[in-house]
C-alpha positions as CSV (number, residue, x, y, z in Angstrom):
1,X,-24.2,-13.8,9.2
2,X,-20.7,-13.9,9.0
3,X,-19.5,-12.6,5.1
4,X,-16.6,-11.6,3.5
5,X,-16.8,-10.5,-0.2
6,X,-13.5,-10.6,-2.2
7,X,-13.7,-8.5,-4.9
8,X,-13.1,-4.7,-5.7
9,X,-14.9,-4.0,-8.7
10,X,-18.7,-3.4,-9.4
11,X,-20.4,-7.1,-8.2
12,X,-18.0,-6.8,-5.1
13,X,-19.1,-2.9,-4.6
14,X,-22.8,-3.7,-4.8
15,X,-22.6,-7.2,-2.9
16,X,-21.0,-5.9,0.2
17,X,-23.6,-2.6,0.1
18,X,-26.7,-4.8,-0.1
19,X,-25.8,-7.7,2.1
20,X,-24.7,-5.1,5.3
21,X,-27.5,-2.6,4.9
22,X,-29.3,-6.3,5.2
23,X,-28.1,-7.1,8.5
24,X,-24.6,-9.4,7.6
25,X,-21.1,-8.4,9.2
26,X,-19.3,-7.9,5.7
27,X,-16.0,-7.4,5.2
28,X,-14.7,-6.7,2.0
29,X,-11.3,-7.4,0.5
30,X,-9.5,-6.6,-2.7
31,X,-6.1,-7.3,-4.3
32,X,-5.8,-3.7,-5.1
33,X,-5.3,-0.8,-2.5
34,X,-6.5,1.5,-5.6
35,X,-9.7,-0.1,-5.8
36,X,-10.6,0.3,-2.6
37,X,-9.9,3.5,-2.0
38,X,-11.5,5.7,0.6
39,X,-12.9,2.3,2.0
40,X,-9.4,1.8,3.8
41,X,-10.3,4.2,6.1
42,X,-13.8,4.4,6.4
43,X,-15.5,1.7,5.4
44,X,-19.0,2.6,4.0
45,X,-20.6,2.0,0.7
46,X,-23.5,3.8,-0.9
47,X,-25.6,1.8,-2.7
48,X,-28.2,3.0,-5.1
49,X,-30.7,0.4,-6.1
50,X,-34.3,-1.0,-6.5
51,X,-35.2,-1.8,-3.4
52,X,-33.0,-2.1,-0.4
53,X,-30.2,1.1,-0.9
54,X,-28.7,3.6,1.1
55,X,-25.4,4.3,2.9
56,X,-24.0,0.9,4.4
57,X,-21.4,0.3,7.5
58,X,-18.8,-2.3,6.4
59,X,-17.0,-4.2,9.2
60,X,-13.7,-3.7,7.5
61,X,-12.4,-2.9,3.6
62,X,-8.9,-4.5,3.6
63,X,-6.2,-6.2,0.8
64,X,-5.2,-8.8,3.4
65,X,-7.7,-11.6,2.7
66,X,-6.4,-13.5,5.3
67,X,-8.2,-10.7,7.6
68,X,-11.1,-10.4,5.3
69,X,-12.0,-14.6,5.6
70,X,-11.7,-15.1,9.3
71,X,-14.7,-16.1,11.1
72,X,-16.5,-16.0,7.4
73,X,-19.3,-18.7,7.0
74,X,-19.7,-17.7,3.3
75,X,-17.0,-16.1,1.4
76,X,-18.6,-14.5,-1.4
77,X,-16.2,-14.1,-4.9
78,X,-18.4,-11.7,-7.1
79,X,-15.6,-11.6,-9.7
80,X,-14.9,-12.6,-13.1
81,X,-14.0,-16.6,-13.6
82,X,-11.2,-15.5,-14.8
83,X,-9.7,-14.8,-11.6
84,X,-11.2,-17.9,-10.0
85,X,-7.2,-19.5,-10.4
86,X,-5.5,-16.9,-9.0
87,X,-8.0,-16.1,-5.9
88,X,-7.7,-20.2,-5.6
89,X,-4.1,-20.0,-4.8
90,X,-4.5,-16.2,-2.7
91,X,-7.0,-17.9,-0.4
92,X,-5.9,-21.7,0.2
93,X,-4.3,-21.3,3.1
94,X,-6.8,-19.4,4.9
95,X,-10.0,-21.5,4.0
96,X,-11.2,-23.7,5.9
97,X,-14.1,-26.7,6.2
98,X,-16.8,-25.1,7.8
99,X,-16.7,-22.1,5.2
100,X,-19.2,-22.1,2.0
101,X,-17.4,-20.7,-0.8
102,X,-20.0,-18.8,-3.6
103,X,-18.8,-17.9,-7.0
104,X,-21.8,-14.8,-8.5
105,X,-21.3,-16.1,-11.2
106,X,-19.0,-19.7,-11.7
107,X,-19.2,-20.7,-15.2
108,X,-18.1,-24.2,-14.2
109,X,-15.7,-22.6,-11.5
110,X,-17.1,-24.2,-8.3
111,X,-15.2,-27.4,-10.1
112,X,-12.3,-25.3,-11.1
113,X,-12.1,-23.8,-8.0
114,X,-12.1,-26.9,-5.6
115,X,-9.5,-28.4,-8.0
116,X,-7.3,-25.5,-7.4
117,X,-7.5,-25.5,-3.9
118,X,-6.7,-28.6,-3.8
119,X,-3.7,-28.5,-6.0
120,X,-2.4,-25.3,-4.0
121,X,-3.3,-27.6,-0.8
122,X,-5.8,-25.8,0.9
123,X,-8.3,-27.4,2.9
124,X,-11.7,-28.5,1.6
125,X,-14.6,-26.1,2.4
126,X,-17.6,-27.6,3.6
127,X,-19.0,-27.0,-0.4
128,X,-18.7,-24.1,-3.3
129,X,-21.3,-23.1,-4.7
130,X,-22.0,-20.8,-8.2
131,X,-24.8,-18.6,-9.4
132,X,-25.9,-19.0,-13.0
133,X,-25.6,-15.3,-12.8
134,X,-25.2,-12.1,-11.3
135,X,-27.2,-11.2,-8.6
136,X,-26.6,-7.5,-9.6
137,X,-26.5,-5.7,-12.6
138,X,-24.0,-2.8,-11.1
139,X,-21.9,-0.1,-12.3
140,X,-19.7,2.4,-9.6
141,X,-20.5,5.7,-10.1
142,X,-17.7,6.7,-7.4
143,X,-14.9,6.0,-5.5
144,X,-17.5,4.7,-2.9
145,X,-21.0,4.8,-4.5
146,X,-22.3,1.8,-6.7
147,X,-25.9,1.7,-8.5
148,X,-27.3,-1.7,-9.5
149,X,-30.7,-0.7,-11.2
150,X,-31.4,-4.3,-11.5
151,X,-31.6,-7.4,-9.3
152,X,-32.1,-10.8,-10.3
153,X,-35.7,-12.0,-9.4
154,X,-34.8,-16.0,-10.1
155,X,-30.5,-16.6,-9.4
156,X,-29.9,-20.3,-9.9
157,X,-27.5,-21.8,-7.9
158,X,-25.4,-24.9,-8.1
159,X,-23.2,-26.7,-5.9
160,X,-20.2,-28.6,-5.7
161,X,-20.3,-31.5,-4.5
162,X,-24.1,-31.7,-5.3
163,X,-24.8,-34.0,-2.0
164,X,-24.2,-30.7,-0.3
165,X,-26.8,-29.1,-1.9
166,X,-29.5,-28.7,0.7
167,X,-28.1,-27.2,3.3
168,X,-25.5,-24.8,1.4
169,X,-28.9,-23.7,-0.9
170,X,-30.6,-23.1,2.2
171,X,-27.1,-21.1,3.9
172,X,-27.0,-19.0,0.5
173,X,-31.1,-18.4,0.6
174,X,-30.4,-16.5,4.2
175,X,-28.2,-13.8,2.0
176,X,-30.1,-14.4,-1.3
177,X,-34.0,-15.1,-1.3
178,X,-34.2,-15.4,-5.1
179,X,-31.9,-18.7,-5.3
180,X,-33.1,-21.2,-7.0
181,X,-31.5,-24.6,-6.8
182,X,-29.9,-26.3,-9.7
183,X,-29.0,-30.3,-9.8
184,X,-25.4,-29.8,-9.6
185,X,-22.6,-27.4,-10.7
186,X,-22.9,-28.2,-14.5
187,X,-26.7,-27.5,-14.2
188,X,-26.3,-23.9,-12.9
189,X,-23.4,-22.9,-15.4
190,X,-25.4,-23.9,-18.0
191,X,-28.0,-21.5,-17.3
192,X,-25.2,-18.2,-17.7
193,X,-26.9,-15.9,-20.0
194,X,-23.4,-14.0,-20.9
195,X,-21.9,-16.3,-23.3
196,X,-25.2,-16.2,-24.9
197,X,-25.6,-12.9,-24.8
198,X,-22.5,-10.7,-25.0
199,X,-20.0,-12.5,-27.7
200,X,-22.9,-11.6,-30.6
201,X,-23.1,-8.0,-29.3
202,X,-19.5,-7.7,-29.2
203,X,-18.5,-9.1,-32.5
204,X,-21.7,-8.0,-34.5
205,X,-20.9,-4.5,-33.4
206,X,-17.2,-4.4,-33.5
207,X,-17.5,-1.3,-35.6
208,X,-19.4,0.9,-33.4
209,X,-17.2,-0.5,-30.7
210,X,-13.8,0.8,-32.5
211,X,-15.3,4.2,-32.7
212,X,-15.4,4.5,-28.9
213,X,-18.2,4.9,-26.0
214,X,-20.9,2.4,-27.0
215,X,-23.5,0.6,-25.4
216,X,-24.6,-2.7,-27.0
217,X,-27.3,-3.2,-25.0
218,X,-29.2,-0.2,-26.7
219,X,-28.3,0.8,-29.7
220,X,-26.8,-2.8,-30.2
221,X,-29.3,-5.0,-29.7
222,X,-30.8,-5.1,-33.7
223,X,-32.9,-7.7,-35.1
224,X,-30.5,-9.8,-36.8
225,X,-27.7,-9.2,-33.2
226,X,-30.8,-11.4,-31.7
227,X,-31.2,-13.8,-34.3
228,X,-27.5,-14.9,-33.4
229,X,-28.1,-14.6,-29.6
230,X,-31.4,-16.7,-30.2
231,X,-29.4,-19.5,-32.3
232,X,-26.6,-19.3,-29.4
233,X,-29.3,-20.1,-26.7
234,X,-31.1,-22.5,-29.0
235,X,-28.1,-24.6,-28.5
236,X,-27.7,-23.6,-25.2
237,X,-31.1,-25.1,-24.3
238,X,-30.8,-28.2,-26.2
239,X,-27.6,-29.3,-24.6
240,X,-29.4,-28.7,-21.3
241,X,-32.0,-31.6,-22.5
242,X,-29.7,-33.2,-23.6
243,X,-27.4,-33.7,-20.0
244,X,-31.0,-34.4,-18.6
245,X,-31.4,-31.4,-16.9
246,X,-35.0,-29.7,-16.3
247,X,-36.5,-27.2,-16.7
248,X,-36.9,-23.7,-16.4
249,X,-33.8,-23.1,-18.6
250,X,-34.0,-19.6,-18.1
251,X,-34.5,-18.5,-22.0
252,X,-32.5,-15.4,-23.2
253,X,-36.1,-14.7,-24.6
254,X,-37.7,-14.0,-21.1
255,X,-35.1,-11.3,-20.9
256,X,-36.2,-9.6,-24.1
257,X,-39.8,-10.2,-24.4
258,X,-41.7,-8.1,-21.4
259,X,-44.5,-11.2,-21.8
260,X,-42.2,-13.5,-20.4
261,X,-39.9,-11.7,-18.4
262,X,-41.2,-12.9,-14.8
263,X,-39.8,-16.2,-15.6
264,X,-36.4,-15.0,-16.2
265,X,-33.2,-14.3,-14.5
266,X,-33.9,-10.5,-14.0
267,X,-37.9,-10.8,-14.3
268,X,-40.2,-8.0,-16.0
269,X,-38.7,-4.8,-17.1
270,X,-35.4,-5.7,-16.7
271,X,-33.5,-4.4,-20.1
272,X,-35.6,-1.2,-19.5
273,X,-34.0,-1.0,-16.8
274,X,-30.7,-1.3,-18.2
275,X,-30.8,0.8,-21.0
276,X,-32.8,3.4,-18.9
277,X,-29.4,4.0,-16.4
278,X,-27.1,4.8,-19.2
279,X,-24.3,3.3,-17.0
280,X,-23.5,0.5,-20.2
281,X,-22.6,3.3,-22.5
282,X,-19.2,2.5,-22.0
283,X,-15.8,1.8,-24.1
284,X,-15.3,-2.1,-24.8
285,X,-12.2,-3.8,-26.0
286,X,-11.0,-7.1,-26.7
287,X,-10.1,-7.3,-22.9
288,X,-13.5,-6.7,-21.5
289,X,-15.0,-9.5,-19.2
290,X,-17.8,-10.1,-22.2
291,X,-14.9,-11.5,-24.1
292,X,-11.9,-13.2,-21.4
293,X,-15.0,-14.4,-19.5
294,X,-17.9,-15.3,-21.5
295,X,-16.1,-16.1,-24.8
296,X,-12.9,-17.7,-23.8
297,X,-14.6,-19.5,-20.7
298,X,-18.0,-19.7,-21.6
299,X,-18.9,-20.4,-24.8
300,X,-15.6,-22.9,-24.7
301,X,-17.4,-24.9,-22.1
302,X,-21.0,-24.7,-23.8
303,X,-19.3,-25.9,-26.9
304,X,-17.8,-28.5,-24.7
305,X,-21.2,-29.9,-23.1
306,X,-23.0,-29.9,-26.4
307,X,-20.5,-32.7,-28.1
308,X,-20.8,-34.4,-25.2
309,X,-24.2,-34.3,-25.6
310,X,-24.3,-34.8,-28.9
311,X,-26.1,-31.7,-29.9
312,X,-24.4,-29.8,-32.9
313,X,-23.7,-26.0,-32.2
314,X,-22.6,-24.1,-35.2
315,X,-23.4,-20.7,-33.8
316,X,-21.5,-21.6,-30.4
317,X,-18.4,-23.3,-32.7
318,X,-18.7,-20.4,-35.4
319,X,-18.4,-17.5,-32.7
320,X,-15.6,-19.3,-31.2
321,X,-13.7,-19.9,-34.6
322,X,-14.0,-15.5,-35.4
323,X,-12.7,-14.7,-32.0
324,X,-9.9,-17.2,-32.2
325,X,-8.5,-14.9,-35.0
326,X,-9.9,-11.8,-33.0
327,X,-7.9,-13.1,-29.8
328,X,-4.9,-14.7,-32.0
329,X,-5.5,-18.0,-29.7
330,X,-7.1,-21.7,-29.4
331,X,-10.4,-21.4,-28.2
332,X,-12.1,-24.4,-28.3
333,X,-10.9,-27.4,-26.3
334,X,-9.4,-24.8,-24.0
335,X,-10.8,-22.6,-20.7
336,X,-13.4,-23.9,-19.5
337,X,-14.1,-27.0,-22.3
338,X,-14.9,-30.0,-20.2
339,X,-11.5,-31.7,-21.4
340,X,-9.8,-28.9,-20.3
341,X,-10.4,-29.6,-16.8
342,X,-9.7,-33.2,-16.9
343,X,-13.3,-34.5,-17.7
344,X,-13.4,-35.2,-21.3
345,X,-12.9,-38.4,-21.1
346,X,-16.0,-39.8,-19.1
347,X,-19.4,-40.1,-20.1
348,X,-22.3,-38.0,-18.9
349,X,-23.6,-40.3,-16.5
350,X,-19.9,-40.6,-15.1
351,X,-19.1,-36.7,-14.8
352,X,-22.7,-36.0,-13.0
353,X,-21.9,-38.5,-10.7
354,X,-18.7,-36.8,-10.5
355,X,-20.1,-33.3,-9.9
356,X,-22.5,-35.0,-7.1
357,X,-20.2,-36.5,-5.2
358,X,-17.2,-34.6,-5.5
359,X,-13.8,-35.0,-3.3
360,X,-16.0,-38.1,-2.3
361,X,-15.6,-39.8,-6.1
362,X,-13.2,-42.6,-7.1
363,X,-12.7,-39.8,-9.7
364,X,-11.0,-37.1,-7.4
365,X,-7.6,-38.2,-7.7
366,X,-7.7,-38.5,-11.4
367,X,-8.9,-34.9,-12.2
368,X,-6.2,-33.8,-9.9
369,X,-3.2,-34.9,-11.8
């Protein structure tokens, strides 16, 4: 297949390594020269992984996306929502109906996204699709090397508009065997384990974090740091139920508890895995992905779905209130919160419809003004 990944940083790195030693024509594009590297000129990847790894041929490593998307049938974005805008208006004029866009992962972006587009007047791809989250857990370890000691064993995948579902979950199946469909775009963001996970890491262990080079996923991860992840998924879970979406709900526990961890995003052994690379001992700041992404976008929208739902969430609405004096900004109601983008006024019944049908909804114009 036809792929181009857009996307310098680790999740790019890893994505365009695994899918060519695979078989795919990859070409890989990023904003940044710097990022890229040695890639401009010879474009090879080492990739250092369970399972499939080794040294892969790209097609091409280039910062012209316009190169990077043509003759794509899936344009791969394995970057951080919060440069799903600005990638919206880069790749408007290049996109076109044919193509399958796929955000790894979307929180809520494959909406976001199309909206964009729109607004920047790009054409309509055939559908976008999300992951609920990455398929990689990846660091670089070079200026062409990337190690992702873990791979997600279940990655649940949403699309937008949902009618499209079948055949884009069966396109995004050919790259990633471990997809696993979700009703619709909502669905899949709601299973995104990094809201859940990362905002109580962060602020529970802001201290150690101050002093330096830290990883939270080790000597973080205390008793009482999960008792505020658990309540955050607690919530997560029952706002799930209540939209009406089934299960599995992918449980933060299935991550922590070896018993369980088959039925879980990364399946059994996964944190060992984590902790065992070393490669998350690492300096965190205010600016960090765990915080512009998962705080600000996430748990803005999780807060979001639960009042429409009607489920209370004091651990989502508490987090958000400390990191709105951490940040010095309005979280809630803002990023990725439903009203934000234009939905907040509809019921549940009306925004799944919505998410279903897409460009196709008497809703469409609406949402774009």
């Amino acid at each position: 297949m036809n792929v181009a990944v857009l996307g310098g940083g680790n999740g790019g790195f890893a994505t365009a390594a695994d899918l060519a030693l695979a078989g795919h024509r990859v070409r890989l594009w990023s904003r940044s020269a710097s990022a890229l590297g040695p890639l401009a000129g010879e474009p090879a990847l080492t990739l250092v992984a369970e399972g499939r790894q080794g040294r892969a041929r790209l097609e091409r490593a280039t910062t012209e996306i316009a190169v990077a998307v043509a003759g794509a049938e899936v344009v791969i974005v394995p970057l951080p929502a919060t440069g799903h805008a600005d990638l919206a208006e880069r790749l408007a004029p290049h996109v076109n109906e044919g193509q399958t866009i796929l955000l790894t992962p979307g929180t809520l972006g494959s909406y976001a996204m199309a909206r964009d587009l729109a607004r920047a007047g790009g054409a309509r791809p055939y559908a976008i699709a999300e992951t609920g989250t990455l398929p990689y857990l990846a660091r670089k370890t070079g200026a062409a090397t990337v190690s992702a000691p873990v791979r997600a064993a279940n990655l649940p995948l949403g699309v937008f508009p949902a009618s499209r579902s079948e055949p884009t979950v069966a396109r995004i199946a050919e790259l990633f065997p471990a997809v696993r469909p979700c009703v619709d775009a909502l669905d899949v963001a709601l299973t995104n384990a990094g809201p859940v996970i990362h905002p109580p890491l962060v602020l529970l262990n802001a201290g150690s974090i101050d002093g330096g080079r830290f990883d939270v996923h080790a000597a973080g991860t205390t008793p009482n740091v999960r008792r505020l992840i658990d309540a955050v998924d607690a919530e997560r879970v029952a706002m799930r139920e209540g939209w009406g979406y089934p299960a599995p709900h992918y449980e933060v526990a299935t991550y922590y508890d070896e018993a369980r961890g088959a039925a879980g995003l990364y399946g059994a052994g996964a944190k060992a895995k984590l902790v065992a690379s070393g490669l998350w001992s690492e300096v965190l700041t205010l600016e960090h992905r765990y915080v512009t992404e998962d705080v600000v976008l996430g748990l803005s929208l999780l807060e979001s779905a639960g009042r429409t739902a009607g489920v209370d969430t004091p651990a989502v609405t508490g987090l958000l209130m400390i990191f709105r004096v951490l940040l010095g900004q309005t979280l809630s109601g803002h990023g990725r919160a439903l009203e934000h983008l234009a939905l907040g006024d509809y019921s549940r019944r009306e925004i799944r419809a919505f998410l279903r049908e897409g460009w196709e909804s008497p809703l469409w114009g609406k949402v774009l003004r």
